[in-house]
N, C-alpha and C positions, 0 to 999 in steps of 0.2 A: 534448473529448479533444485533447490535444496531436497535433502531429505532424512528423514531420523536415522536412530540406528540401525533400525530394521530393513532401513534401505527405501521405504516408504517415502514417496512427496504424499500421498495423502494424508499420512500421521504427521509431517512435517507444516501439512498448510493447516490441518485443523488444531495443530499447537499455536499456530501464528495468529490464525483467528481466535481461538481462545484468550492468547493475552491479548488482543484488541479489541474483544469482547467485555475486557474491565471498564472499558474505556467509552466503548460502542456499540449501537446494535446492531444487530448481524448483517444487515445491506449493507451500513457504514463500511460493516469489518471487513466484509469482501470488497467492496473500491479500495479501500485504501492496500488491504493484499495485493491484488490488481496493482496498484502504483506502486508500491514495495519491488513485486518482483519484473516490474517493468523497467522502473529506474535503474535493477541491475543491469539485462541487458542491456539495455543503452548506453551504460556505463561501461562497456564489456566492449558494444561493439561500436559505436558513434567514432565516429573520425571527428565530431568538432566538440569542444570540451564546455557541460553542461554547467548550466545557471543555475546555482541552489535557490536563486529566486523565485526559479519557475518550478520547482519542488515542494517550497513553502507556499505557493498562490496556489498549486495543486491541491494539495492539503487542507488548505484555506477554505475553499470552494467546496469540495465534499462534508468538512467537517462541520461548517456555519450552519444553523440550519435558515432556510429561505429569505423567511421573516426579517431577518438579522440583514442580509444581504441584498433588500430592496427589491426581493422577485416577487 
């Protein structure tokens, strides 16, 4: 996990949500956090090499809201 200067991942992850909070409200900001710092590991440690597709369907799904996506 990232973390600021101070050495903090918690000053680090509420900077991350902050600027995802321009964007989103704060459930939003935390999934997609969540998949932010998930996508690393698995970028880190997966032995078979990841589909940006299935990164944007990710993204896709959390960010639609319902309505839009026929639920």
């Amino acid at each position: 996990m990232g973390a600021d200067a101070s050495g903090s991942p918690h000053a680090w992850m509420r900077q991350s949500r902050t600027s995802l909070g321009r964007h989103f409200d704060p459930v939003t900001c935390r999934m997609l956090d969540a998949l932010i710092e998930d996508s690393f590991l698995h970028a880190a440690l997966d032995t078979e090499q990841h589909d940006r597709a299935v990164t944007a369907e990710a993204v896709a799904r959390i960010t639609t809201p319902r309505s839009v996506q026929g639920r």
